[in-house]
PDB file of N, H, CA, C and O in Angstrom:
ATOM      1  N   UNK A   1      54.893 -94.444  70.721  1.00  0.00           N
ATOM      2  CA  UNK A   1      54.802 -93.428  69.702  1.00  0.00           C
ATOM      3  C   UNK A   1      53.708 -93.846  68.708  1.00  0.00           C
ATOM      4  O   UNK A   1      53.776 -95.042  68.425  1.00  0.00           O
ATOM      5  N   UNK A   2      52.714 -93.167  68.102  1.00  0.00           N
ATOM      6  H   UNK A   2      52.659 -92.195  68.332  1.00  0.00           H
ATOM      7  CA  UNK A   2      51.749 -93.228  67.235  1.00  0.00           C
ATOM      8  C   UNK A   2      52.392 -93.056  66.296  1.00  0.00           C
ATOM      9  O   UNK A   2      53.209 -92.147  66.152  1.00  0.00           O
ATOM     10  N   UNK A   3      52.029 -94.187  65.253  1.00  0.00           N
ATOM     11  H   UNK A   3      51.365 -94.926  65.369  1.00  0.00           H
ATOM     12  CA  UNK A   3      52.558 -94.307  64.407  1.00  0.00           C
ATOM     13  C   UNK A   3      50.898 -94.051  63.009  1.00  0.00           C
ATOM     14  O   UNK A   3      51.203 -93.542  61.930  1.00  0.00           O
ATOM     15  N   UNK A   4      50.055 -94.271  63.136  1.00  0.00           N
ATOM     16  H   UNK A   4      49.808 -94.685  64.012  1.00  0.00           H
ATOM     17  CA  UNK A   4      49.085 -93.742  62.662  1.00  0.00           C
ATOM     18  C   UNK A   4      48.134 -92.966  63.189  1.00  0.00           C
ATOM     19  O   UNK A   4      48.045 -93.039  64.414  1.00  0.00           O
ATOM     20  N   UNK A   5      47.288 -92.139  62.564  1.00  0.00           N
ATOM     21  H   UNK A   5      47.360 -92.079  61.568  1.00  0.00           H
ATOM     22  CA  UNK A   5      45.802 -91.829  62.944  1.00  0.00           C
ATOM     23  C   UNK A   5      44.530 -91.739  62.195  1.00  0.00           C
ATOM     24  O   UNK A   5      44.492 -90.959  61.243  1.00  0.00           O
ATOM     25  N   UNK A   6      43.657 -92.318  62.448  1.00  0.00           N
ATOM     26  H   UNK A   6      43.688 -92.952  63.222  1.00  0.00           H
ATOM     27  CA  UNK A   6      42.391 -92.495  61.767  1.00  0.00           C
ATOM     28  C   UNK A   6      41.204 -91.667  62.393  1.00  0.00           C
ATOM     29  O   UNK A   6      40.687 -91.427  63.484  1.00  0.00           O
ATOM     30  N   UNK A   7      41.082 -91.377  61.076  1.00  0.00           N
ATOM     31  H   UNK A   7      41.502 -91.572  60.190  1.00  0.00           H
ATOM     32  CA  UNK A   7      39.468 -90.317  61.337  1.00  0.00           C
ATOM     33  C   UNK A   7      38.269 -91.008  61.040  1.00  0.00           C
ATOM     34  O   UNK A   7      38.367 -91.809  60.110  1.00  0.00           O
ATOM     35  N   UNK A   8      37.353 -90.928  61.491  1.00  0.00           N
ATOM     36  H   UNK A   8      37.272 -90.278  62.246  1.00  0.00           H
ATOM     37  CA  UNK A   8      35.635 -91.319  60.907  1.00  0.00           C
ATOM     38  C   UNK A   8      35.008 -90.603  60.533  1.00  0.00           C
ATOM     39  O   UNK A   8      34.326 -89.828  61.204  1.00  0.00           O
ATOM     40  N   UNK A   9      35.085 -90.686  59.080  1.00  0.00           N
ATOM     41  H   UNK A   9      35.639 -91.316  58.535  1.00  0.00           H
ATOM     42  CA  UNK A   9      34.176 -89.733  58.329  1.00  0.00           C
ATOM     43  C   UNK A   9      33.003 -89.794  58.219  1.00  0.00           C
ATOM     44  O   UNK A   9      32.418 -89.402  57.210  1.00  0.00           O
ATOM     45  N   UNK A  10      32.140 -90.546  59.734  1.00  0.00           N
ATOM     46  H   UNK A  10      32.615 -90.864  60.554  1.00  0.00           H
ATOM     47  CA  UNK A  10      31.056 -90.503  59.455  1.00  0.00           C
ATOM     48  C   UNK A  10      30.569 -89.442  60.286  1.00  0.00           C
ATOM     49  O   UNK A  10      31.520 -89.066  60.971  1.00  0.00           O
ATOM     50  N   UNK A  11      29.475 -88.739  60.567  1.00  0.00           N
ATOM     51  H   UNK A  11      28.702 -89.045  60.011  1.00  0.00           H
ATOM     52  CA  UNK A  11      28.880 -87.820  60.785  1.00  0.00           C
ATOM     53  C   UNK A  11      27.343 -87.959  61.725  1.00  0.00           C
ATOM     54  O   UNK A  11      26.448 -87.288  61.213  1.00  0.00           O
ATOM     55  N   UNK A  12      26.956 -88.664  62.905  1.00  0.00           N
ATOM     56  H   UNK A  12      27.684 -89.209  63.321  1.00  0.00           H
ATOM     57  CA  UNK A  12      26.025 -88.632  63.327  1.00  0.00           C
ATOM     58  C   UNK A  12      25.623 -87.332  63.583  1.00  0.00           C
ATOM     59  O   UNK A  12      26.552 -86.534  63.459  1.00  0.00           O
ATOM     60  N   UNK A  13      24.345 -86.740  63.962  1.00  0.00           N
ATOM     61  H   UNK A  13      23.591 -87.388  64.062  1.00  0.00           H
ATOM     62  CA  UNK A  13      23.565 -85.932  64.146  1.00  0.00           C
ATOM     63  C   UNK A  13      23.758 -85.641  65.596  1.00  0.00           C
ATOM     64  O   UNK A  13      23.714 -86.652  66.296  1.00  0.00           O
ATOM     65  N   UNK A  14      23.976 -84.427  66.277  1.00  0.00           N
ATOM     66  H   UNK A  14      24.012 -83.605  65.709  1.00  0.00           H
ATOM     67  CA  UNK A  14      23.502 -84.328  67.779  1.00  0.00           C
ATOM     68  C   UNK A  14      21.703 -84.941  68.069  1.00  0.00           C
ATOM     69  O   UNK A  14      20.606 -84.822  67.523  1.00  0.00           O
ATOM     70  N   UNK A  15      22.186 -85.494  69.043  1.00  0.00           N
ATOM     71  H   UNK A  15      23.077 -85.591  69.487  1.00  0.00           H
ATOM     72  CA  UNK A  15      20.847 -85.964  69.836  1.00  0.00           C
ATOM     73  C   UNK A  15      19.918 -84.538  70.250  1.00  0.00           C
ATOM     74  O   UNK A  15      20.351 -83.431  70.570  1.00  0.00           O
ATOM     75  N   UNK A  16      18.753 -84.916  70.141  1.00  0.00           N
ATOM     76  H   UNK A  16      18.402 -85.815  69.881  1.00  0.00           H
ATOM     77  CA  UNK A  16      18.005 -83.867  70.413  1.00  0.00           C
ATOM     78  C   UNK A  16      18.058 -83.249  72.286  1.00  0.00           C
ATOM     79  O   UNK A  16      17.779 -82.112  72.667  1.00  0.00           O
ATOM     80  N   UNK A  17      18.438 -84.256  73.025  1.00  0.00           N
ATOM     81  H   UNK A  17      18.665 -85.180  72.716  1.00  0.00           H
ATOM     82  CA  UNK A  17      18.992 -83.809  74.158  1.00  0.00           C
ATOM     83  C   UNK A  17      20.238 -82.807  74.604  1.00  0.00           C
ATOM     84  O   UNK A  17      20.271 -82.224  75.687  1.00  0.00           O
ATOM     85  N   UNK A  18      20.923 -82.744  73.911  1.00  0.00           N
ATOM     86  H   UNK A  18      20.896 -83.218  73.031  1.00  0.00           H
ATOM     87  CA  UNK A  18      21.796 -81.751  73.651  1.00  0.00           C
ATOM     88  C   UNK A  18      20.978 -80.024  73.120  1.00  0.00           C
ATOM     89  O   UNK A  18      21.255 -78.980  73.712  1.00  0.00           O
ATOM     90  N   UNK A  19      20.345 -80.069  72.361  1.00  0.00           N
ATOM     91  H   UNK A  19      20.121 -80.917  71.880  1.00  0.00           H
ATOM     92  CA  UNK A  19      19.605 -78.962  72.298  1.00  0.00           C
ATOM     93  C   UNK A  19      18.913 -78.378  73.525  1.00  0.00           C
ATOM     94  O   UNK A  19      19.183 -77.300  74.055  1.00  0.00           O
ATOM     95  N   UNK A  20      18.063 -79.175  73.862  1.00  0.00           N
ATOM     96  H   UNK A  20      17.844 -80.050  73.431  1.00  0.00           H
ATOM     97  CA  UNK A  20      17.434 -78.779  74.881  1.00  0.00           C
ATOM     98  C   UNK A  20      17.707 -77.444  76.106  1.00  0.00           C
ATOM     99  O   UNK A  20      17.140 -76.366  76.283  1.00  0.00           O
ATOM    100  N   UNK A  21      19.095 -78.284  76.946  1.00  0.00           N
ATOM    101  H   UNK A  21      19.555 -79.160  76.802  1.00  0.00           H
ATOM    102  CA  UNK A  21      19.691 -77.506  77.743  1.00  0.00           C
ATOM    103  C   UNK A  21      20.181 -76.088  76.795  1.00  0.00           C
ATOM    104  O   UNK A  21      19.710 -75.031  77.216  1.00  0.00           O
ATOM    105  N   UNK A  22      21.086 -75.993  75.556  1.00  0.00           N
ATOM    106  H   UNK A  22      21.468 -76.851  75.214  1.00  0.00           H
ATOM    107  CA  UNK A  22      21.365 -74.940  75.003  1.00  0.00           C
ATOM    108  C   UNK A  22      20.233 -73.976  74.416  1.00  0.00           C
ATOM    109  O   UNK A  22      20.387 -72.805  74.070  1.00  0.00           O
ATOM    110  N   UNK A  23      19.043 -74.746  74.383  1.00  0.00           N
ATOM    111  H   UNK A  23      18.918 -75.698  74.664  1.00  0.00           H
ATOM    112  CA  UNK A  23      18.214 -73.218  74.326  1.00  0.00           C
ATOM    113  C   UNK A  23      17.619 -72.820  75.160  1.00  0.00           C
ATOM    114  O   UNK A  23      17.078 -71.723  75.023  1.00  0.00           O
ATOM    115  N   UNK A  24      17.446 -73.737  76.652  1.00  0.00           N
ATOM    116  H   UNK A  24      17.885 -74.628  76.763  1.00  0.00           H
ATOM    117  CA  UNK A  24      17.218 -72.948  77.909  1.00  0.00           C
ATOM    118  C   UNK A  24      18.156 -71.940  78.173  1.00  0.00           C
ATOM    119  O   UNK A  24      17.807 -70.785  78.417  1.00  0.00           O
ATOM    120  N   UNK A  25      19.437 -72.341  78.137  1.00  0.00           N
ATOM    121  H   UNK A  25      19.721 -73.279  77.939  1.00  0.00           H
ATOM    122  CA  UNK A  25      20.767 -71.209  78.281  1.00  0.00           C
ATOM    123  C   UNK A  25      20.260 -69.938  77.477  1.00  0.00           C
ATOM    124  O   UNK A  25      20.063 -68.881  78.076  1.00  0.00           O
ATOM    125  N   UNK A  26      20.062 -70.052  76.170  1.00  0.00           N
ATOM    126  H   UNK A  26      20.223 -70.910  75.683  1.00  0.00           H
ATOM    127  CA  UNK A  26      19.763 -68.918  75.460  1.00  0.00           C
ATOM    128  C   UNK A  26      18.175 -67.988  76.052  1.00  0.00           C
ATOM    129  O   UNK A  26      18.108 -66.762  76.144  1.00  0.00           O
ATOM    130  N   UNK A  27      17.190 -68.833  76.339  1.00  0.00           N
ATOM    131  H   UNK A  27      17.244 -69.829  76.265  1.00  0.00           H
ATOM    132  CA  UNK A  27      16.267 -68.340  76.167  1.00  0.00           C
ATOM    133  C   UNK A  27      16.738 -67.258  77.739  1.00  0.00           C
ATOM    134  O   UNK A  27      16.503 -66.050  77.781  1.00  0.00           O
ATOM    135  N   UNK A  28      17.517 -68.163  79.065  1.00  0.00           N
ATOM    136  H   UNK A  28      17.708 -69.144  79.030  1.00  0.00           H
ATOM    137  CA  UNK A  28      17.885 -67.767  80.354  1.00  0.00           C
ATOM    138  C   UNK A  28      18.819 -66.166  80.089  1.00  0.00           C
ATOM    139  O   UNK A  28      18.684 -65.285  80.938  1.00  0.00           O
ATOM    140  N   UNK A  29      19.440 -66.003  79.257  1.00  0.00           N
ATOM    141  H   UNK A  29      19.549 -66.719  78.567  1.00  0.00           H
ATOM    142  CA  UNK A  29      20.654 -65.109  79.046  1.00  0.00           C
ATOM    143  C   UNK A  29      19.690 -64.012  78.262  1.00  0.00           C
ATOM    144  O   UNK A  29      19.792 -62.870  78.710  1.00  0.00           O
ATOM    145  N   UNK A  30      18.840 -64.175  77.242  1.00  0.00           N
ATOM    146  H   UNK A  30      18.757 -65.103  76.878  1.00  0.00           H
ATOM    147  CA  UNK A  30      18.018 -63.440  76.829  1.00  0.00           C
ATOM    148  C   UNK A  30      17.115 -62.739  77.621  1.00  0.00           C
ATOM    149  O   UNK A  30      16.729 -61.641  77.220  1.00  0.00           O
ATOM    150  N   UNK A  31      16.711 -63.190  78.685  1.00  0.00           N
ATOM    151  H   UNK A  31      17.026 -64.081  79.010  1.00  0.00           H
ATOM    152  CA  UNK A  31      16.084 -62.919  80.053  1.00  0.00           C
ATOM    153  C   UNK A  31      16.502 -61.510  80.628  1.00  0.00           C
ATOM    154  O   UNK A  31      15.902 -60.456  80.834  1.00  0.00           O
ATOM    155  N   UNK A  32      18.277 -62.122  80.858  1.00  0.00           N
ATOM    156  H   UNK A  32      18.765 -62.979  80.691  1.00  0.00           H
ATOM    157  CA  UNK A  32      18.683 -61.310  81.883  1.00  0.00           C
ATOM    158  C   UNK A  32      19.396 -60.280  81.228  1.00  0.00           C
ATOM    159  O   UNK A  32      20.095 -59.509  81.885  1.00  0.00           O
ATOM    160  N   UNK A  33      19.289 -60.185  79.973  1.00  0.00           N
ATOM    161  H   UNK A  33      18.722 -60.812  79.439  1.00  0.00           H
ATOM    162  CA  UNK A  33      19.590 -59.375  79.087  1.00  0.00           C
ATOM    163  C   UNK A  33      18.673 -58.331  78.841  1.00  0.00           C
ATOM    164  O   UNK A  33      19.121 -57.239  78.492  1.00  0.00           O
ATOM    165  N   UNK A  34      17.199 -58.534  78.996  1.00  0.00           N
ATOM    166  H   UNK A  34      16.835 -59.422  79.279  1.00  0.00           H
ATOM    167  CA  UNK A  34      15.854 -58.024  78.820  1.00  0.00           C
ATOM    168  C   UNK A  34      15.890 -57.028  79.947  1.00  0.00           C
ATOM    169  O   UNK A  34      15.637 -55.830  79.820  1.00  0.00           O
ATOM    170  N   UNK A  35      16.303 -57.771  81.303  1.00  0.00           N
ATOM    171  H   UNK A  35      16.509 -58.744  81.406  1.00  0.00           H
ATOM    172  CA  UNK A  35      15.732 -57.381  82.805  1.00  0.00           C
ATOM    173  C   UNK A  35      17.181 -56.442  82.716  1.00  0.00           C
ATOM    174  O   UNK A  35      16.956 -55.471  83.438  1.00  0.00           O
ATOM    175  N   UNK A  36      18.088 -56.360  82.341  1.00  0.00           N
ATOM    176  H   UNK A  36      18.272 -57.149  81.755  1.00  0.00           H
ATOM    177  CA  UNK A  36      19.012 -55.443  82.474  1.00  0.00           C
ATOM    178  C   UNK A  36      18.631 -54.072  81.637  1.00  0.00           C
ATOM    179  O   UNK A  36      18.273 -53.054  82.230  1.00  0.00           O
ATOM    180  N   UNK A  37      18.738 -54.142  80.270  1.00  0.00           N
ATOM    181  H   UNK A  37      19.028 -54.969  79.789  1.00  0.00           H
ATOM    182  CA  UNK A  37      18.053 -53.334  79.722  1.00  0.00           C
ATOM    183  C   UNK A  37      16.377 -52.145  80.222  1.00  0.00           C
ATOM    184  O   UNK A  37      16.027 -50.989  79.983  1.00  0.00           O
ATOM    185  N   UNK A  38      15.872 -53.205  80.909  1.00  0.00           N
ATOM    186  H   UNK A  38      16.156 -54.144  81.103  1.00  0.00           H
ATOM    187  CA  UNK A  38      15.070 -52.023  81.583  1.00  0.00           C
ATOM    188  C   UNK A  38      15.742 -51.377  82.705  1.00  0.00           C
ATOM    189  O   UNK A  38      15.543 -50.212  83.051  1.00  0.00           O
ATOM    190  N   UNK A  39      16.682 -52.334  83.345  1.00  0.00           N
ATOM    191  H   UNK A  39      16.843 -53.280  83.065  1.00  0.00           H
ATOM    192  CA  UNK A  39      16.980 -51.742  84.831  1.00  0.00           C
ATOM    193  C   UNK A  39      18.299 -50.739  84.327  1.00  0.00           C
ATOM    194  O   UNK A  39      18.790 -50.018  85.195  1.00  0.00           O
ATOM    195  N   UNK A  40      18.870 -50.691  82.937  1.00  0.00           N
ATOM    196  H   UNK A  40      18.471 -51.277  82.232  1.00  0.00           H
ATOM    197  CA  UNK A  40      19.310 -49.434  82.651  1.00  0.00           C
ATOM    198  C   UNK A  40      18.675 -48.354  81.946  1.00  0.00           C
ATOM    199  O   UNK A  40      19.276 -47.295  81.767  1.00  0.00           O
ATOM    200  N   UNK A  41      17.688 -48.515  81.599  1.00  0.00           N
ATOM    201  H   UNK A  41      17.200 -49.375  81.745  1.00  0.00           H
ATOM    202  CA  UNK A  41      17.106 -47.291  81.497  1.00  0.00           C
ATOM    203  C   UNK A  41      16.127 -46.719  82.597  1.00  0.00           C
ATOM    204  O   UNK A  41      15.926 -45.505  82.558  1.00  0.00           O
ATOM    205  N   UNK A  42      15.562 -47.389  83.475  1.00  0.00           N
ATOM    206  H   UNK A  42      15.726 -48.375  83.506  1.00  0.00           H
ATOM    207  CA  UNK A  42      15.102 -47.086  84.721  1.00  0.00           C
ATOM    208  C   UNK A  42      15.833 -46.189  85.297  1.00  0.00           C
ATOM    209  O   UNK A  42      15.464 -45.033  85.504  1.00  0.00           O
ATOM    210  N   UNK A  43      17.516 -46.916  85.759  1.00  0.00           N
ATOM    211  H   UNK A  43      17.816 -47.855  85.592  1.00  0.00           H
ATOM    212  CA  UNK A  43      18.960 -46.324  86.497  1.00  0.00           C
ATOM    213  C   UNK A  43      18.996 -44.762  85.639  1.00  0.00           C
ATOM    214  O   UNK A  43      19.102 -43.761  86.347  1.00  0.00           O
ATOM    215  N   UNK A  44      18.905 -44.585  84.124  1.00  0.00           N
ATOM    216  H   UNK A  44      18.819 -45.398  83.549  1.00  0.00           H
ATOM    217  CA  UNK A  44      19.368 -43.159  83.928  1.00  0.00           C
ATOM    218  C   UNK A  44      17.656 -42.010  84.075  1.00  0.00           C
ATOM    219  O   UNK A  44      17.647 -40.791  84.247  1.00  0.00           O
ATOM    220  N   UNK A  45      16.800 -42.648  83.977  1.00  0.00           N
ATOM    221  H   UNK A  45      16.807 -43.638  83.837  1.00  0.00           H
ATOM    222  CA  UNK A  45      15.370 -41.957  83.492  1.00  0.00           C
ATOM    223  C   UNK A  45      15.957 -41.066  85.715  1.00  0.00           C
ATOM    224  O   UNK A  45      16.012 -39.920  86.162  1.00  0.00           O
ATOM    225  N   UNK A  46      16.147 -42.069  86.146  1.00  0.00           N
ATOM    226  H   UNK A  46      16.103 -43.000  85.783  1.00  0.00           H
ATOM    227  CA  UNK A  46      16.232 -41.586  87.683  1.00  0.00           C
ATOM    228  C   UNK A  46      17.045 -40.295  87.662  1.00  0.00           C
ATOM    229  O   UNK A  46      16.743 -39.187  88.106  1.00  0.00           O
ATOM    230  N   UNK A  47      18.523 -40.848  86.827  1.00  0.00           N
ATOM    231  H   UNK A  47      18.768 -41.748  86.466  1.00  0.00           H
ATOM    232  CA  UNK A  47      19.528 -40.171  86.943  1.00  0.00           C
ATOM    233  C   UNK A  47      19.367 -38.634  86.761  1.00  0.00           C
ATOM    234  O   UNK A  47      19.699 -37.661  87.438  1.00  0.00           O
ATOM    235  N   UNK A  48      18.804 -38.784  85.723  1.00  0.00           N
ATOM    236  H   UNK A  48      18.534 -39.574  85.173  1.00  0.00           H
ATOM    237  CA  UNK A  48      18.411 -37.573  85.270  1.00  0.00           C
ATOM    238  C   UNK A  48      17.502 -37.018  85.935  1.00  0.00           C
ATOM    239  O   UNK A  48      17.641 -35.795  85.902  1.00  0.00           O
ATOM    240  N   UNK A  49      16.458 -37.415  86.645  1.00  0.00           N
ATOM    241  H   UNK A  49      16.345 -38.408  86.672  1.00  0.00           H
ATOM    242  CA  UNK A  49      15.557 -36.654  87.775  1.00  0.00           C
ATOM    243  C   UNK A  49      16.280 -35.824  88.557  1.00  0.00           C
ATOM    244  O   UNK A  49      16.212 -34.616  88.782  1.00  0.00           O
ATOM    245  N   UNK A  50      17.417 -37.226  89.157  1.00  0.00           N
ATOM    246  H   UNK A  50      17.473 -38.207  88.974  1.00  0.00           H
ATOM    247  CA  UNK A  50      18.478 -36.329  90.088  1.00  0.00           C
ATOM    248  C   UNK A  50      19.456 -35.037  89.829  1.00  0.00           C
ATOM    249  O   UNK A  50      19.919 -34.080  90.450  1.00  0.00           O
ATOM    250  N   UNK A  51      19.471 -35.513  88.755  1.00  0.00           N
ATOM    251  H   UNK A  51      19.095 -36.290  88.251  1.00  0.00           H
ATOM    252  CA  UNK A  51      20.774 -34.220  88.593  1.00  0.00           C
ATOM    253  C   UNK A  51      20.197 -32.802  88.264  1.00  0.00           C
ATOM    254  O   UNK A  51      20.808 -31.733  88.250  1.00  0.00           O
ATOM    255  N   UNK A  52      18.226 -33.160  87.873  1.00  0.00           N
ATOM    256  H   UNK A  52      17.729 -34.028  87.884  1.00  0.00           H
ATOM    257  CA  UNK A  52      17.182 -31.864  87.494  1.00  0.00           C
ATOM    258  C   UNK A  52      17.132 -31.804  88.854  1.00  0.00           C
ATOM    259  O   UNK A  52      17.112 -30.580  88.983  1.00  0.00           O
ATOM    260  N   UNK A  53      17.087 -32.388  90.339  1.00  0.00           N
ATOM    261  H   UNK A  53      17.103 -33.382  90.234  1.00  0.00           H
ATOM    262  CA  UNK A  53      16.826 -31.965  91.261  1.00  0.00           C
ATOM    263  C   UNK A  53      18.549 -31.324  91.608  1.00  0.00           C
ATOM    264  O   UNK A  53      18.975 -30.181  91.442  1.00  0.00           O
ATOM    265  N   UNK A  54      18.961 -32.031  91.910  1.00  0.00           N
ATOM    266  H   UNK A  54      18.616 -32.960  92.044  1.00  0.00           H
ATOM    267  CA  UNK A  54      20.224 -31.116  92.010  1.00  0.00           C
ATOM    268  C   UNK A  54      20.643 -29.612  91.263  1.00  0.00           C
ATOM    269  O   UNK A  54      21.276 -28.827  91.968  1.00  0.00           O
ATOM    270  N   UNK A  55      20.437 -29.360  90.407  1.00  0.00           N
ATOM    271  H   UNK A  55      19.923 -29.998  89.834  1.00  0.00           H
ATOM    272  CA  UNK A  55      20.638 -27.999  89.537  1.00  0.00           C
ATOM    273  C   UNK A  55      19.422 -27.453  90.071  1.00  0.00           C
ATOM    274  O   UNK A  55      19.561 -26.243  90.247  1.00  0.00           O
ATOM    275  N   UNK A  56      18.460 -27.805  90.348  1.00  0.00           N
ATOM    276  H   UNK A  56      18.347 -28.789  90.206  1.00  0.00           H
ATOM    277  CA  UNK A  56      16.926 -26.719  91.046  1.00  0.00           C
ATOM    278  C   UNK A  56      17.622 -26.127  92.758  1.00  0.00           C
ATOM    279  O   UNK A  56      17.538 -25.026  93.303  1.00  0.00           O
ATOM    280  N   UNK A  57      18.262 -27.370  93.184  1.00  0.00           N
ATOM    281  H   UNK A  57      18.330 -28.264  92.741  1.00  0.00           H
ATOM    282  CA  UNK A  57      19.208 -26.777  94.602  1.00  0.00           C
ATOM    283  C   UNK A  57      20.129 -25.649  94.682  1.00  0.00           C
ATOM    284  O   UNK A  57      20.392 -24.569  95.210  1.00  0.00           O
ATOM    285  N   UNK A  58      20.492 -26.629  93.764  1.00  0.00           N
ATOM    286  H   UNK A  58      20.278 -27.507  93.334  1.00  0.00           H
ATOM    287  CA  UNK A  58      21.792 -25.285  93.720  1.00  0.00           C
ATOM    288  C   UNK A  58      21.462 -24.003  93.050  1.00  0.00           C
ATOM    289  O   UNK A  58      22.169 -23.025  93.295  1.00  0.00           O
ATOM    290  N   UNK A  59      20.351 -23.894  92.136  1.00  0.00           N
ATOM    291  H   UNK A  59      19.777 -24.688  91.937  1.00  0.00           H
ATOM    292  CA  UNK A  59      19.996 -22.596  92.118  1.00  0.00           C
ATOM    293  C   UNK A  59      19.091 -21.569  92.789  1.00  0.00           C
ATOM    294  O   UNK A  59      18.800 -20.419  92.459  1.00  0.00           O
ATOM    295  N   UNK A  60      18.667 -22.458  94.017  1.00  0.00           N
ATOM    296  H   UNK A  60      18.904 -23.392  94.286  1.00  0.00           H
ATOM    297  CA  UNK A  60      17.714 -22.025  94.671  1.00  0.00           C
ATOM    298  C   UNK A  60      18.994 -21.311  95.643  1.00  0.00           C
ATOM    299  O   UNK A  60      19.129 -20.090  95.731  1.00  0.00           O
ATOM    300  N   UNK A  61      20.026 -22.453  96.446  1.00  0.00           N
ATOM    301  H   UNK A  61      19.917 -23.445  96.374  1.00  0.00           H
ATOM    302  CA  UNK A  61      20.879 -21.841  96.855  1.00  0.00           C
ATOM    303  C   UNK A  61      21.658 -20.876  96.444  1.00  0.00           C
ATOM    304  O   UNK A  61      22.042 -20.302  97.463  1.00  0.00           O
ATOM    305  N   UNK A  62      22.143 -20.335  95.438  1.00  0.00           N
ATOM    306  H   UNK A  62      21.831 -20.802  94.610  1.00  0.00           H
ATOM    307  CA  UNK A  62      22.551 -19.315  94.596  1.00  0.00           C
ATOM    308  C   UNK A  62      21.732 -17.673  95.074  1.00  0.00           C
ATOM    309  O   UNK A  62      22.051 -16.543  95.446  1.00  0.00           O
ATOM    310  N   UNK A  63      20.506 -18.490  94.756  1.00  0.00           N
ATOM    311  H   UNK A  63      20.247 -19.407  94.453  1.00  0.00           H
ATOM    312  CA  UNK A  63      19.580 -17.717  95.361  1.00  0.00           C
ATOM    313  C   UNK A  63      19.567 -16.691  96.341  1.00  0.00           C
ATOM    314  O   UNK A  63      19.591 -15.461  96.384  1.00  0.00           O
ATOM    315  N   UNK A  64      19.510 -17.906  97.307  1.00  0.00           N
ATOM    316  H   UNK A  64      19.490 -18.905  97.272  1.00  0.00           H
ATOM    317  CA  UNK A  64      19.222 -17.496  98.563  1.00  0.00           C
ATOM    318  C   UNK A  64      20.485 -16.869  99.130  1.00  0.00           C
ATOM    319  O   UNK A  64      20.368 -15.958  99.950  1.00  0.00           O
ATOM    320  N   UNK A  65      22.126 -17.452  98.610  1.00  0.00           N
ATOM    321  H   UNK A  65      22.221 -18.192  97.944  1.00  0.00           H
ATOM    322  CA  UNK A  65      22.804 -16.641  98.891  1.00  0.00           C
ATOM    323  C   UNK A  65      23.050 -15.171  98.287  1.00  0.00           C
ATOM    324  O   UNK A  65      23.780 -14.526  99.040  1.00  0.00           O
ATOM    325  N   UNK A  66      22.729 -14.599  97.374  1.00  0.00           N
ATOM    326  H   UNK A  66      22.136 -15.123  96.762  1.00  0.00           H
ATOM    327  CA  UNK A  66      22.048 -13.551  96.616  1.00  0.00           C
ATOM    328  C   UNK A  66      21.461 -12.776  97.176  1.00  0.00           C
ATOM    329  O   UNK A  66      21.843 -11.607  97.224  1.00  0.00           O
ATOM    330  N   UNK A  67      20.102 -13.301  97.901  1.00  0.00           N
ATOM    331  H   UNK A  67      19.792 -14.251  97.861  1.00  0.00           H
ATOM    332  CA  UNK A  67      19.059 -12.493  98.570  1.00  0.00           C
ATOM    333  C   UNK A  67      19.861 -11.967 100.338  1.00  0.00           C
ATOM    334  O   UNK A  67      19.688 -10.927 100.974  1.00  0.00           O
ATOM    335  N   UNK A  68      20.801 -13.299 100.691  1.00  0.00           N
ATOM    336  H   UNK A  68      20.941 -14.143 100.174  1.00  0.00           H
ATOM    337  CA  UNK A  68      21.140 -12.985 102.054  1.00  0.00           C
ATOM    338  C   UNK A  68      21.995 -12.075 101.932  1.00  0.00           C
ATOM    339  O   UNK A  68      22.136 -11.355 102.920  1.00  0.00           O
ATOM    340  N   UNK A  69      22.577 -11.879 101.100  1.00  0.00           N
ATOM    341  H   UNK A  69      22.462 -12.464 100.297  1.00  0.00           H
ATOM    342  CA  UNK A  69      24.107 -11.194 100.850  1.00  0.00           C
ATOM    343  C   UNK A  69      25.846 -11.630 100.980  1.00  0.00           C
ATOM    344  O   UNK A  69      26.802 -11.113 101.557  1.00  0.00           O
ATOM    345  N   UNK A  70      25.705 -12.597 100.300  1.00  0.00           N
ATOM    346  H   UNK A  70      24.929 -13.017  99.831  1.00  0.00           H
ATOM    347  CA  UNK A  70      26.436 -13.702  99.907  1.00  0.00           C
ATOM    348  C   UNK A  70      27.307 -14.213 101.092  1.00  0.00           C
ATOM    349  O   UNK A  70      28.457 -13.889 101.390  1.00  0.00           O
ATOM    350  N   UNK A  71      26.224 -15.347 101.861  1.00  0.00           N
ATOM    351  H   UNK A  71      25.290 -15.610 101.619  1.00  0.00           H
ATOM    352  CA  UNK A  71      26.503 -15.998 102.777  1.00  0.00           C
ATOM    353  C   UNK A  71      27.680 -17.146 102.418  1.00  0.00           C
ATOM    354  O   UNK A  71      28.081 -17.915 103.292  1.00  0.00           O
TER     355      UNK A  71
END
């Protein structure tokens, strides 16, 4: 059973090796944070092409069932 505990109130500095790896992490996550951000606005700029091509279909088909006499 512990019968005491002692703290050290002293305070060294992190080694500058410790940094290192944590701002590769950051600079790495910032990256794929960047490359996502375009690849979602890429994903809707499309989206939206599609769904202007889709509504041009279907009103062409509308159309055409119209003109055939509602096939």
């Amino acid at each position: 059973m512990a019968e005491k505990v002692t703290f050290d109130k002293t305070f060294d500095p992190l080694d500058d090796s410790v940094f290192t790896p944590v701002e590769e992490i950051i600079s790495s996550i910032q990256e794929e944070v960047t490359y996502y951000q375009k690849f979602l606005e890429a994903f809707f700029q499309n989206f939206e092409k599609m769904m202007e091509a889709d509504e041009s279909v279907a009103s062409d088909i509308k159309s055409m069932k119209e003109v055939v006499g509602g096939i």
